[in-house]
PQR file of N, CA, C, O and H, with PARSE charges and radii, in Angstrom:
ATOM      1  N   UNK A   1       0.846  -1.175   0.000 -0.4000 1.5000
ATOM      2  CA  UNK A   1       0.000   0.000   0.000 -0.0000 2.0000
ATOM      3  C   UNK A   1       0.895   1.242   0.000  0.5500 1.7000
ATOM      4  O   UNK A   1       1.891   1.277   0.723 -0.5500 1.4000
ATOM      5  N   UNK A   2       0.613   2.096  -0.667 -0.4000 1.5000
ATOM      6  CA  UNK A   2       1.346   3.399  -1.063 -0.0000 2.0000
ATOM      7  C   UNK A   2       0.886   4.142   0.825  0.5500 1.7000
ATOM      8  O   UNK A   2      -0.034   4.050   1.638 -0.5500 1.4000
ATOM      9  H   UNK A   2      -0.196   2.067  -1.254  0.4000 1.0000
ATOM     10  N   UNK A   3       2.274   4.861   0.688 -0.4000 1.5000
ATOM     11  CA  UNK A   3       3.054   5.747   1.822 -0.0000 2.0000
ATOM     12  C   UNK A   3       2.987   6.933   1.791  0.5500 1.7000
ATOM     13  O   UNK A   3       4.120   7.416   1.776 -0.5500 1.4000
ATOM     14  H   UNK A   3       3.021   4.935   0.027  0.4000 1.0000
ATOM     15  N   UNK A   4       1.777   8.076   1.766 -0.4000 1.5000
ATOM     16  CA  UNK A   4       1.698   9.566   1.702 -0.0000 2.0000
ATOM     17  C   UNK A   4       2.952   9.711   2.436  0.5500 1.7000
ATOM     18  O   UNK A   4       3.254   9.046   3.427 -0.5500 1.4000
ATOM     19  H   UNK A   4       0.857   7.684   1.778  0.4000 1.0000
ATOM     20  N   UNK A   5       3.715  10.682   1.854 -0.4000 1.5000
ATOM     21  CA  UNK A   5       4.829  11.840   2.092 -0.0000 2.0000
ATOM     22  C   UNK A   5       5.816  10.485   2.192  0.5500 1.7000
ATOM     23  O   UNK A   5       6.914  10.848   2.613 -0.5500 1.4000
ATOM     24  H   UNK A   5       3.470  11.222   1.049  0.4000 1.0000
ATOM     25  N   UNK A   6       5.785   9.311   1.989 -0.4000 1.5000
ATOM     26  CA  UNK A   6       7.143   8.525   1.709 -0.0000 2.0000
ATOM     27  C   UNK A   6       7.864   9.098   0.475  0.5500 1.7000
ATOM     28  O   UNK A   6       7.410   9.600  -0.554 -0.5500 1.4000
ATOM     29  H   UNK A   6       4.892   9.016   1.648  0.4000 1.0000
ATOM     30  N   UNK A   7       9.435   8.814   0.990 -0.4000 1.5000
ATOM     31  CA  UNK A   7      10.566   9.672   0.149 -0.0000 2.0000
ATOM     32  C   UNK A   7      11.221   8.528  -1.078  0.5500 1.7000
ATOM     33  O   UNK A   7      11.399   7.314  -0.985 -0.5500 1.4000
ATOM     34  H   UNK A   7       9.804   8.406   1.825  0.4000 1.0000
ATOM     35  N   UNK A   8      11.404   9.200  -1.893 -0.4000 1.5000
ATOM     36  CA  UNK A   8      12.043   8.323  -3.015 -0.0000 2.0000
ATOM     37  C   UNK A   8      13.310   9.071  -3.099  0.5500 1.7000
ATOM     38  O   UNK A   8      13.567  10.163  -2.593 -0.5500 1.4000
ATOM     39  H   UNK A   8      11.259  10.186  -1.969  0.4000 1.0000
ATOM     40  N   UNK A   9      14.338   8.030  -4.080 -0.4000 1.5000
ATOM     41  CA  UNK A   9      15.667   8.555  -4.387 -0.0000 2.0000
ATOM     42  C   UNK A   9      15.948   7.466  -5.325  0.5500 1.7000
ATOM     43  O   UNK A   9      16.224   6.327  -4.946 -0.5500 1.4000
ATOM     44  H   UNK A   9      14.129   7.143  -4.491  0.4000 1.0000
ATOM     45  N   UNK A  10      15.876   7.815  -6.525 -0.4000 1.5000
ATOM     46  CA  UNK A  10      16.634   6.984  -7.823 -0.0000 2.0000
ATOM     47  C   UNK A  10      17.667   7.766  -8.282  0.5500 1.7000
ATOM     48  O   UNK A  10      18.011   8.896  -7.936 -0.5500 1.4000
ATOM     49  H   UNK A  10      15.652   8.740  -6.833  0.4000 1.0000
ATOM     50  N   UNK A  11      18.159   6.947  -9.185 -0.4000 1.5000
ATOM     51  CA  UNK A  11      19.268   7.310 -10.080 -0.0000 2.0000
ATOM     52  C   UNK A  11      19.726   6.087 -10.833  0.5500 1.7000
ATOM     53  O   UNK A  11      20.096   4.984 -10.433 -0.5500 1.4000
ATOM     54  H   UNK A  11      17.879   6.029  -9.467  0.4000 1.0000
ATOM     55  N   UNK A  12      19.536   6.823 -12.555 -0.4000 1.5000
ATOM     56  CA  UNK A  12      19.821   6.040 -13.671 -0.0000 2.0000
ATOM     57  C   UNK A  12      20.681   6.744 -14.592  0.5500 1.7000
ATOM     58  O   UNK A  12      20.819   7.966 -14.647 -0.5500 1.4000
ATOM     59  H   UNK A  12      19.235   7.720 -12.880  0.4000 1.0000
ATOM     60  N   UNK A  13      21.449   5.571 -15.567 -0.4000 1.5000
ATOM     61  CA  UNK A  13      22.425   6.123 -16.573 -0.0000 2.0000
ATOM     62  C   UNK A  13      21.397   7.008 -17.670  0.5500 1.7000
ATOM     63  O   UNK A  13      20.377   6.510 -18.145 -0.5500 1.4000
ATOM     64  H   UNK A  13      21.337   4.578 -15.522  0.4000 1.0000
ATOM     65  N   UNK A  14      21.850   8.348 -17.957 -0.4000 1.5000
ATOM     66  CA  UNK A  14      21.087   9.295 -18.367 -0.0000 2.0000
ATOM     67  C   UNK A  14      21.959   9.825 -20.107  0.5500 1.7000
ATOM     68  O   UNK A  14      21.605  10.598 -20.996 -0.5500 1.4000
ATOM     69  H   UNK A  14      22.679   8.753 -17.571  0.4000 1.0000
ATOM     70  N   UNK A  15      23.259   8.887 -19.910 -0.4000 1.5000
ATOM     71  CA  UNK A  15      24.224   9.371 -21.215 -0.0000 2.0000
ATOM     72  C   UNK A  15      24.998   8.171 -21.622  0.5500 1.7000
ATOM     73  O   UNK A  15      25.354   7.367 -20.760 -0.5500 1.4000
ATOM     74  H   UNK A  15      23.546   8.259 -19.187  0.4000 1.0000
ATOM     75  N   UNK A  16      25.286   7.991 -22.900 -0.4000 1.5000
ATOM     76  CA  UNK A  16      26.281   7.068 -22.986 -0.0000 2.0000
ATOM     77  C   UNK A  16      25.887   5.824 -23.820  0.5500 1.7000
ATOM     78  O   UNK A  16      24.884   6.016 -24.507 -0.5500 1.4000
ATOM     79  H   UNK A  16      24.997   8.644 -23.600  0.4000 1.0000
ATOM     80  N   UNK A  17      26.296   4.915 -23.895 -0.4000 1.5000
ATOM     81  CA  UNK A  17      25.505   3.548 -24.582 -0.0000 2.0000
ATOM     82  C   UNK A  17      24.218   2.831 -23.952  0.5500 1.7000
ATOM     83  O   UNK A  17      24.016   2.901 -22.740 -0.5500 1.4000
ATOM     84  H   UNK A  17      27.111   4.758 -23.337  0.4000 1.0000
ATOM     85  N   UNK A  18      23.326   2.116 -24.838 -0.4000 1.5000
ATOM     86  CA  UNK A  18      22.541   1.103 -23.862 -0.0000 2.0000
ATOM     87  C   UNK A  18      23.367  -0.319 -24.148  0.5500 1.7000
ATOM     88  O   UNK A  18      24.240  -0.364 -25.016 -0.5500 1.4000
ATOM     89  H   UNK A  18      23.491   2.059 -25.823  0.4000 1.0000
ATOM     90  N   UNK A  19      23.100  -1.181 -23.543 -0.4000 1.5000
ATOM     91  CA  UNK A  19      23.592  -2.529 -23.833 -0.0000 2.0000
ATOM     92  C   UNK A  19      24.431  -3.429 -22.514  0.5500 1.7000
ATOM     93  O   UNK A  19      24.763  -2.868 -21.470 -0.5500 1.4000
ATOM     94  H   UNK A  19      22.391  -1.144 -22.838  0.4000 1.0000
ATOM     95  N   UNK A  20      24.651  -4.696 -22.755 -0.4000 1.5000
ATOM     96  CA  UNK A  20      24.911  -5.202 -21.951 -0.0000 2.0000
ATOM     97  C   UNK A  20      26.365  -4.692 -21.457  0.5500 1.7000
ATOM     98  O   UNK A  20      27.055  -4.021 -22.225 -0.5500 1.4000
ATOM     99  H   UNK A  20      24.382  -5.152 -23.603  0.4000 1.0000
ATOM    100  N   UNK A  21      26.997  -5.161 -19.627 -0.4000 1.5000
ATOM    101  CA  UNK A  21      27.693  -4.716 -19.522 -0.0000 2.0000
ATOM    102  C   UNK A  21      28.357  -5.552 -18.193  0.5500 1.7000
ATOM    103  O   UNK A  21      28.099  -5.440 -16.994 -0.5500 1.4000
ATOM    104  H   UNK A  21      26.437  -5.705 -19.004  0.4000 1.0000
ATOM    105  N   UNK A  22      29.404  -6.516 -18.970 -0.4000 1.5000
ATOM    106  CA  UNK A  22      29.828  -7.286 -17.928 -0.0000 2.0000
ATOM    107  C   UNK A  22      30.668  -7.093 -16.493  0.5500 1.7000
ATOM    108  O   UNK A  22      31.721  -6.460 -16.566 -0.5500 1.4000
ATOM    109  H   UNK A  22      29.613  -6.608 -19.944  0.4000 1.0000
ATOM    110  N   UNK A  23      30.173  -7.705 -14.960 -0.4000 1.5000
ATOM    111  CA  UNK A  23      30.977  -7.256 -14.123 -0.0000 2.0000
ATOM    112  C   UNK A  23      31.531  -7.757 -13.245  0.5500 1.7000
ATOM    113  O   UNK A  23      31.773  -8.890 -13.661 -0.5500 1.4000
ATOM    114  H   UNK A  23      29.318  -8.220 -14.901  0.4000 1.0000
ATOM    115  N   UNK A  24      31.966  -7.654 -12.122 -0.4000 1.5000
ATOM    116  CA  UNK A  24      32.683  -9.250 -11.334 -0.0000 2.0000
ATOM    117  C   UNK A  24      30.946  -9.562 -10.894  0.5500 1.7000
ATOM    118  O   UNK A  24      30.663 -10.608 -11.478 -0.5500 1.4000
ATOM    119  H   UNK A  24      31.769  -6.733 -11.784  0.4000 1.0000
ATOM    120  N   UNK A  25      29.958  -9.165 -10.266 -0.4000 1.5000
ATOM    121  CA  UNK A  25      28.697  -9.019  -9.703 -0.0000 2.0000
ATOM    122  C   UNK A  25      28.261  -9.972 -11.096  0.5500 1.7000
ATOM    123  O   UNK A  25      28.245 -11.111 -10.629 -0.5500 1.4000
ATOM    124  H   UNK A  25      30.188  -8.315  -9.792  0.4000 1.0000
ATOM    125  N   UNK A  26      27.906 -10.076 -12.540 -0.4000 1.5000
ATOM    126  CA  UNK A  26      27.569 -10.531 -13.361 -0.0000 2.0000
ATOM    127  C   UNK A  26      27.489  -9.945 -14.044  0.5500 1.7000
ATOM    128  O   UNK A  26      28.245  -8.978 -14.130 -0.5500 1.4000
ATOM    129  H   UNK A  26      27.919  -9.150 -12.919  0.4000 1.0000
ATOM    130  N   UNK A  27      26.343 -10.234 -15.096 -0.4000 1.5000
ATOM    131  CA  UNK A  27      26.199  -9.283 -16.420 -0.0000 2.0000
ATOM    132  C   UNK A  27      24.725  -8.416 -15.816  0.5500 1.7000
ATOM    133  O   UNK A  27      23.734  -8.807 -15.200 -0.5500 1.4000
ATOM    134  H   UNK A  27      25.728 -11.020 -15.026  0.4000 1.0000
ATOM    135  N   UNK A  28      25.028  -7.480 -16.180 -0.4000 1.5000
ATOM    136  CA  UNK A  28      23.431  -6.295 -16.498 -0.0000 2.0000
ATOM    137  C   UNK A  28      23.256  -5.392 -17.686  0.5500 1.7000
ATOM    138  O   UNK A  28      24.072  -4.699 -18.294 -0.5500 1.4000
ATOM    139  H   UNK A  28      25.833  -7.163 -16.680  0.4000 1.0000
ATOM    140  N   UNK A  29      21.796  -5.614 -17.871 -0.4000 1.5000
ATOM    141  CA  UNK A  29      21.722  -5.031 -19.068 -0.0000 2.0000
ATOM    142  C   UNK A  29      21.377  -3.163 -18.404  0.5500 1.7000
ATOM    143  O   UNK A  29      21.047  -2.828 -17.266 -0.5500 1.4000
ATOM    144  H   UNK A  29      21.133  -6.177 -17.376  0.4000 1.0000
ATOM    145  N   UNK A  30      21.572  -2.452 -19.398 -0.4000 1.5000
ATOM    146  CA  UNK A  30      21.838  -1.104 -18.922 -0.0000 2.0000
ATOM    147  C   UNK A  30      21.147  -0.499 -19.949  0.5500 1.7000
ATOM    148  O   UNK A  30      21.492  -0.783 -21.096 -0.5500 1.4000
ATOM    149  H   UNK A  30      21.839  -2.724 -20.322  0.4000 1.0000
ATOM    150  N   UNK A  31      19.848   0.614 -19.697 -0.4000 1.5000
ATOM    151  CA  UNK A  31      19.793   1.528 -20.733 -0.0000 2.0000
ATOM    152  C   UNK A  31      19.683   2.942 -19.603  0.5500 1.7000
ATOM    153  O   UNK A  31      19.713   3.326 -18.434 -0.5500 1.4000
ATOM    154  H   UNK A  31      19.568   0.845 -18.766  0.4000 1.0000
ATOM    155  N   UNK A  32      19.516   3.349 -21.219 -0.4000 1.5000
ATOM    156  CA  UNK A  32      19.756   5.083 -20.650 -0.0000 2.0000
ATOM    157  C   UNK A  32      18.451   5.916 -21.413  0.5500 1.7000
ATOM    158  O   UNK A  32      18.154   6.034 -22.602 -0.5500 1.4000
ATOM    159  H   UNK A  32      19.492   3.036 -22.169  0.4000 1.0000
ATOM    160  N   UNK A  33      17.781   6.466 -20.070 -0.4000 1.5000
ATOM    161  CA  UNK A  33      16.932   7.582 -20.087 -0.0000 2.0000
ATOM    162  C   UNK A  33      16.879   8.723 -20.085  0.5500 1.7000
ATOM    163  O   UNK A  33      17.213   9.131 -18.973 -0.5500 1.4000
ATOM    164  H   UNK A  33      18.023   6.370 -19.104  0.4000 1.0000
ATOM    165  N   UNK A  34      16.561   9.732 -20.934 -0.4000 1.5000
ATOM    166  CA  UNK A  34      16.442  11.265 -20.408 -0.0000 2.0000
ATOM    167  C   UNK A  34      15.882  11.579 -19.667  0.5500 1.7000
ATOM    168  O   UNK A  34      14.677  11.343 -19.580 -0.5500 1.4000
ATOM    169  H   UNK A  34      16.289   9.401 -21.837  0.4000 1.0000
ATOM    170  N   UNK A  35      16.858  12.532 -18.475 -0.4000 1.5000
ATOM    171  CA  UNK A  35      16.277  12.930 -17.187 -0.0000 2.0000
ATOM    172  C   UNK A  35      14.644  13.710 -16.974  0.5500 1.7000
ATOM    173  O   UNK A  35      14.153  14.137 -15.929 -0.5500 1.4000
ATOM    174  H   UNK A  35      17.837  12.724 -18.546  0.4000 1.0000
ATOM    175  N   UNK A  36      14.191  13.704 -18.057 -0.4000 1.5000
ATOM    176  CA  UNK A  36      12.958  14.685 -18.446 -0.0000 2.0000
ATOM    177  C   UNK A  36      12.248  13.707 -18.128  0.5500 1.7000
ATOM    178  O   UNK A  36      11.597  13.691 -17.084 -0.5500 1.4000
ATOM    179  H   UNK A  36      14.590  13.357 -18.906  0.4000 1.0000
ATOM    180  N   UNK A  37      12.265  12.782 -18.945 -0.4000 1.5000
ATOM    181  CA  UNK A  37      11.829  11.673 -18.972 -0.0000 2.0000
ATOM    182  C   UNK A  37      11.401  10.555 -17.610  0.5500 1.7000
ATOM    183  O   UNK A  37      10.368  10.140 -17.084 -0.5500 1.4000
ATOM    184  H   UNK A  37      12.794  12.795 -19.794  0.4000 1.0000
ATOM    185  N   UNK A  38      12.863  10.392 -17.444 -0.4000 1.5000
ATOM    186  CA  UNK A  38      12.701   9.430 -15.765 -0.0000 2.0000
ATOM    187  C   UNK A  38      11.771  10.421 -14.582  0.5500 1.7000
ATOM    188  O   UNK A  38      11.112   9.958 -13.650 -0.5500 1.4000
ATOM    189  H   UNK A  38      13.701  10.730 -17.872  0.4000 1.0000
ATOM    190  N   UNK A  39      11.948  11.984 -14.951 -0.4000 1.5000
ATOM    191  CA  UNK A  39      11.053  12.389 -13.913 -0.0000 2.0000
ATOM    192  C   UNK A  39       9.837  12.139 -14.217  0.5500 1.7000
ATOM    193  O   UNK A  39       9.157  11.625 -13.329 -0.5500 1.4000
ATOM    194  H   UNK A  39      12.483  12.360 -15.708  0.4000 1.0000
ATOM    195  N   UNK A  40       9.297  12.375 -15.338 -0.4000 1.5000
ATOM    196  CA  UNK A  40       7.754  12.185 -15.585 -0.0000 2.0000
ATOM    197  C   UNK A  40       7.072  10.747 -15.922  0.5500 1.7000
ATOM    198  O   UNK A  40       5.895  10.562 -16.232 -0.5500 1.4000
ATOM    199  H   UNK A  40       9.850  12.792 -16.059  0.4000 1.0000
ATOM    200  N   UNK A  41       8.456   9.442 -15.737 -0.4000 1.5000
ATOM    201  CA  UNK A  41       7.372   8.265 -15.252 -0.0000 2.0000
ATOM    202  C   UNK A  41       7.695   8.505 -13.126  0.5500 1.7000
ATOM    203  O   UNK A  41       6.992   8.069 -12.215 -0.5500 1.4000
ATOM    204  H   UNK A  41       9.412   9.592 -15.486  0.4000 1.0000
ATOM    205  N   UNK A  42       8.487   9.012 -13.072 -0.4000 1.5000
ATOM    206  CA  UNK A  42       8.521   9.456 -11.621 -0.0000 2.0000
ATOM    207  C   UNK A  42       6.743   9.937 -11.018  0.5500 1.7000
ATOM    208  O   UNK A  42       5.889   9.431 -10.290 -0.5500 1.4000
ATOM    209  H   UNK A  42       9.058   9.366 -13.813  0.4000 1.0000
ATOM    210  N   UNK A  43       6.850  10.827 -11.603 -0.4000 1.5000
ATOM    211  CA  UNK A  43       5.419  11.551 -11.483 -0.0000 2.0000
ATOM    212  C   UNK A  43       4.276  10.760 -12.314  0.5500 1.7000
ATOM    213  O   UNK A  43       3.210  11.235 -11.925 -0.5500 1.4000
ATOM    214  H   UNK A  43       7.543  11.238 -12.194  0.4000 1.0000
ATOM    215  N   UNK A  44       4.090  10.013 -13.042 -0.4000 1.5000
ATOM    216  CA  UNK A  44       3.330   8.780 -13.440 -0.0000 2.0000
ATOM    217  C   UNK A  44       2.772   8.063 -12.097  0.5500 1.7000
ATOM    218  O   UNK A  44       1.613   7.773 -11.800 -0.5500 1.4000
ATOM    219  H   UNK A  44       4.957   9.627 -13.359  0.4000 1.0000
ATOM    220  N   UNK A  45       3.857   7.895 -11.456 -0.4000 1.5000
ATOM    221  CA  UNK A  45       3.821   6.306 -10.011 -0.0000 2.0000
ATOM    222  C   UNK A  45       3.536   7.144  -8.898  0.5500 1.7000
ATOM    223  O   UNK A  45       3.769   6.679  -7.782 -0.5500 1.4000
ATOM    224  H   UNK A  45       4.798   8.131 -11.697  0.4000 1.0000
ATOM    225  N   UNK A  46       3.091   8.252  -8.993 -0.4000 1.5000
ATOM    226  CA  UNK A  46       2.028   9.116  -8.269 -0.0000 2.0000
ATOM    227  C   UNK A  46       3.464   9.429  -7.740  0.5500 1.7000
ATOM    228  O   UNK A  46       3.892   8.329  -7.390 -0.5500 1.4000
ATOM    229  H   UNK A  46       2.901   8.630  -9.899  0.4000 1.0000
ATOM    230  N   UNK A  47       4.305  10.251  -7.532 -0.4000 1.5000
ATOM    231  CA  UNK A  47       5.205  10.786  -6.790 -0.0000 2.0000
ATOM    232  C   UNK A  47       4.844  12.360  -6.988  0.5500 1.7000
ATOM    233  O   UNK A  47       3.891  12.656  -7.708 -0.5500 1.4000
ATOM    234  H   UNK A  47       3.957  11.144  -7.815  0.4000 1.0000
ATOM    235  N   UNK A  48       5.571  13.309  -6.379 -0.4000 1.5000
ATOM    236  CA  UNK A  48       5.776  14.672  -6.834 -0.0000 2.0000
ATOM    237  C   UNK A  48       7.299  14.926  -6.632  0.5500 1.7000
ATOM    238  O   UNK A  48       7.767  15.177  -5.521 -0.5500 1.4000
ATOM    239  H   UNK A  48       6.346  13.068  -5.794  0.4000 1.0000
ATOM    240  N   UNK A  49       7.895  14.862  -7.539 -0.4000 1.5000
ATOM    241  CA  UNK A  49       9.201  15.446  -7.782 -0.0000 2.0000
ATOM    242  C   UNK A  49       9.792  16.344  -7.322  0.5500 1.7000
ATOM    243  O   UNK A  49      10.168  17.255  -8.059 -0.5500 1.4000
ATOM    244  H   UNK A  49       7.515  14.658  -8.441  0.4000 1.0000
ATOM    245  N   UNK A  50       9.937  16.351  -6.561 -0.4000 1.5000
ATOM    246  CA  UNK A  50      11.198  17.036  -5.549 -0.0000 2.0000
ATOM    247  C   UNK A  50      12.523  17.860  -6.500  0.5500 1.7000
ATOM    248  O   UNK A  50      12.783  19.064  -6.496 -0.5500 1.4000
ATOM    249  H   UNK A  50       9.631  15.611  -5.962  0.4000 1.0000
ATOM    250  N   UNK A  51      13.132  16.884  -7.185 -0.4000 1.5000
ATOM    251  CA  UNK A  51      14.439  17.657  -7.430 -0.0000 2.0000
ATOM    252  C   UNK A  51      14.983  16.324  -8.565  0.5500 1.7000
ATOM    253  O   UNK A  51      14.884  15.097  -8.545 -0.5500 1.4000
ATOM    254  H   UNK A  51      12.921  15.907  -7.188  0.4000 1.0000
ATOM    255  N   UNK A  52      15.436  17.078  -9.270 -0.4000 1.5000
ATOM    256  CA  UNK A  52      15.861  16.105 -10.846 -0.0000 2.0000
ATOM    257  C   UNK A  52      17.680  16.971 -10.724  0.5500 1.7000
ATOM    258  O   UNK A  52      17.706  18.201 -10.779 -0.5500 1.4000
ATOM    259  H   UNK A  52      15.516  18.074  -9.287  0.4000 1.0000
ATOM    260  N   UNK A  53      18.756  16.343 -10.600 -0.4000 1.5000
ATOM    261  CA  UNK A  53      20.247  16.524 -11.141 -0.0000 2.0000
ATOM    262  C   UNK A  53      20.219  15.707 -12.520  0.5500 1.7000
ATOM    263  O   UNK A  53      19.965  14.506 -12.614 -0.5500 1.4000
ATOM    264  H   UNK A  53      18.735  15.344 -10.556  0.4000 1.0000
ATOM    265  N   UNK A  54      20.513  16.539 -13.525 -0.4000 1.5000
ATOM    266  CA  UNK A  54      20.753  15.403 -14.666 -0.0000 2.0000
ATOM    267  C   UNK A  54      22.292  15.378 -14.894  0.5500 1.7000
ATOM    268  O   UNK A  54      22.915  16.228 -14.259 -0.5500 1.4000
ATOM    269  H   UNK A  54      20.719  17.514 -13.448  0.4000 1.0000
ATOM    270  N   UNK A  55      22.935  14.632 -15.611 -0.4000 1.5000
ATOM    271  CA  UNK A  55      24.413  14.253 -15.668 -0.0000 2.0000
ATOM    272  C   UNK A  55      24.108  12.784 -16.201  0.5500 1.7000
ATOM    273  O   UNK A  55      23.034  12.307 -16.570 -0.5500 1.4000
ATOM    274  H   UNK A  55      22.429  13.941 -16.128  0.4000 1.0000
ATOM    275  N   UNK A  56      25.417  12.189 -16.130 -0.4000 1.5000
ATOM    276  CA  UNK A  56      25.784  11.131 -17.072 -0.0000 2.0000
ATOM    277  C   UNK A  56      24.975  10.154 -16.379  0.5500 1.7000
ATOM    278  O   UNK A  56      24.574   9.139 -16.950 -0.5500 1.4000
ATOM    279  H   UNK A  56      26.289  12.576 -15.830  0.4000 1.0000
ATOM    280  N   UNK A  57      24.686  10.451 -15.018 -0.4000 1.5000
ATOM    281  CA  UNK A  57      23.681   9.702 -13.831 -0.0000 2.0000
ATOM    282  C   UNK A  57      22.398  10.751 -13.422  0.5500 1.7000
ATOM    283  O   UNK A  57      22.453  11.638 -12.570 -0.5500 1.4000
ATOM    284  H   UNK A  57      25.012  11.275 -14.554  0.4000 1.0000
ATOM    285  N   UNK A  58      21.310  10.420 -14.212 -0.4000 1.5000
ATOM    286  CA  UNK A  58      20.176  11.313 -13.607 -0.0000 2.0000
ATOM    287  C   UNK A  58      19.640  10.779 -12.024  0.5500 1.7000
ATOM    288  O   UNK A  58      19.254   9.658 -11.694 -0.5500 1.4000
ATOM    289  H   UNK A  58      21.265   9.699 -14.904  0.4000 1.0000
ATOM    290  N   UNK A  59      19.768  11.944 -11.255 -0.4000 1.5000
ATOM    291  CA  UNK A  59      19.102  11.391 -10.177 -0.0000 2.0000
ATOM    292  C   UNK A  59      18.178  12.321  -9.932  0.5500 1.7000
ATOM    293  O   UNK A  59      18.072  13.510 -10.229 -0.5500 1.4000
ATOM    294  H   UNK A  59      20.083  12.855 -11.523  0.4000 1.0000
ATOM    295  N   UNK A  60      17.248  11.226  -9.074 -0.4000 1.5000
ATOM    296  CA  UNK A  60      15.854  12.028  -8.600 -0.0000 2.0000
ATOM    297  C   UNK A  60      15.502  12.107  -7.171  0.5500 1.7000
ATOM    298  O   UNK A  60      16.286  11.468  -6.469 -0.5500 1.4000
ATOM    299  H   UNK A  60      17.334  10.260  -8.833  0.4000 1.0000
ATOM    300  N   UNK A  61      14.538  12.714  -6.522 -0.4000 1.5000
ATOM    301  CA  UNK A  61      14.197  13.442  -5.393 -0.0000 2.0000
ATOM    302  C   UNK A  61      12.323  13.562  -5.490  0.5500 1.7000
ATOM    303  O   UNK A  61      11.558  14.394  -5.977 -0.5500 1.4000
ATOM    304  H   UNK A  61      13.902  13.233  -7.092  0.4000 1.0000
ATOM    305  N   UNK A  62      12.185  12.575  -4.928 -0.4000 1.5000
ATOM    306  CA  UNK A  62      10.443  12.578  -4.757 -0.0000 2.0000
ATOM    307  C   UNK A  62       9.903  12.156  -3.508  0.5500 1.7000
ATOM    308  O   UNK A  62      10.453  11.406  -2.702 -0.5500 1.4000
ATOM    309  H   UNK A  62      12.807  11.899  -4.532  0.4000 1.0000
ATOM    310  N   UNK A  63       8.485  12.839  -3.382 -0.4000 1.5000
ATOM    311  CA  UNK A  63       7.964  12.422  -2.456 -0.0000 2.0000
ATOM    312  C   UNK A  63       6.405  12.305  -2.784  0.5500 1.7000
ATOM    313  O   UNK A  63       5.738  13.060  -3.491 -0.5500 1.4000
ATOM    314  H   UNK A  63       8.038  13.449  -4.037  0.4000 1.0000
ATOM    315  N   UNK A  64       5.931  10.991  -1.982 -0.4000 1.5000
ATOM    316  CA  UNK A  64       4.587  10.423  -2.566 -0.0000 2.0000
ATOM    317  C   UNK A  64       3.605  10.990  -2.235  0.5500 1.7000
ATOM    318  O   UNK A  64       3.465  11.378  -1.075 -0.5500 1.4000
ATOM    319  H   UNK A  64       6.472  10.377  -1.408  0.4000 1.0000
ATOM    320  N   UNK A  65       2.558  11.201  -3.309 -0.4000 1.5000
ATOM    321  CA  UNK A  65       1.440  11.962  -3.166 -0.0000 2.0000
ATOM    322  C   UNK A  65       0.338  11.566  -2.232  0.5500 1.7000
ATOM    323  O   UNK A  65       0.299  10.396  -1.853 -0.5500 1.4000
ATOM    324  H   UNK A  65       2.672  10.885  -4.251  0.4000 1.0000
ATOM    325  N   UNK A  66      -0.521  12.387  -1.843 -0.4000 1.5000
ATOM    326  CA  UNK A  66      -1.259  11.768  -0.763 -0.0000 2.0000
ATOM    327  C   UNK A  66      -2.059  11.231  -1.007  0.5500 1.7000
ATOM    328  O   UNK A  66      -2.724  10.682  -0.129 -0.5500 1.4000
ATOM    329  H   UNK A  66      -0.489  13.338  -2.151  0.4000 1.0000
TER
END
């Protein structure tokens, strides 16, 4: 059940290649979103967006709607 005023904090690759990407941990597949973007499925999953840094790592800052 969804958490009024519970806090979120993501961060995804926002630049660079998509594709697989081997590591000692295993393989993961990796794509990359525009930070415009990751905020507004952010705000989709009922959040309100707090604060978007974009860079080669977009990170986000939300908190859930009531």
């Amino acid at each position: 059940m969804p958490c009024p005023g519970g806090k979120l904090y993501a961060c995804l690759k926002s630049s660079g290649r998509m594709g697989w990407l081997e590591g000692p941990d295993g393989r993961r597949w990796y794509t990359v979103r525009d930070a415009e973007k990751f905020a507004g499925a952010i705000a989709d999953a009922g959040f309100m967006v707090d604060r978007v840094d974009p860079g080669f790592h977009a990170e986000a800052w939300a908190t859930r709607k009531g």
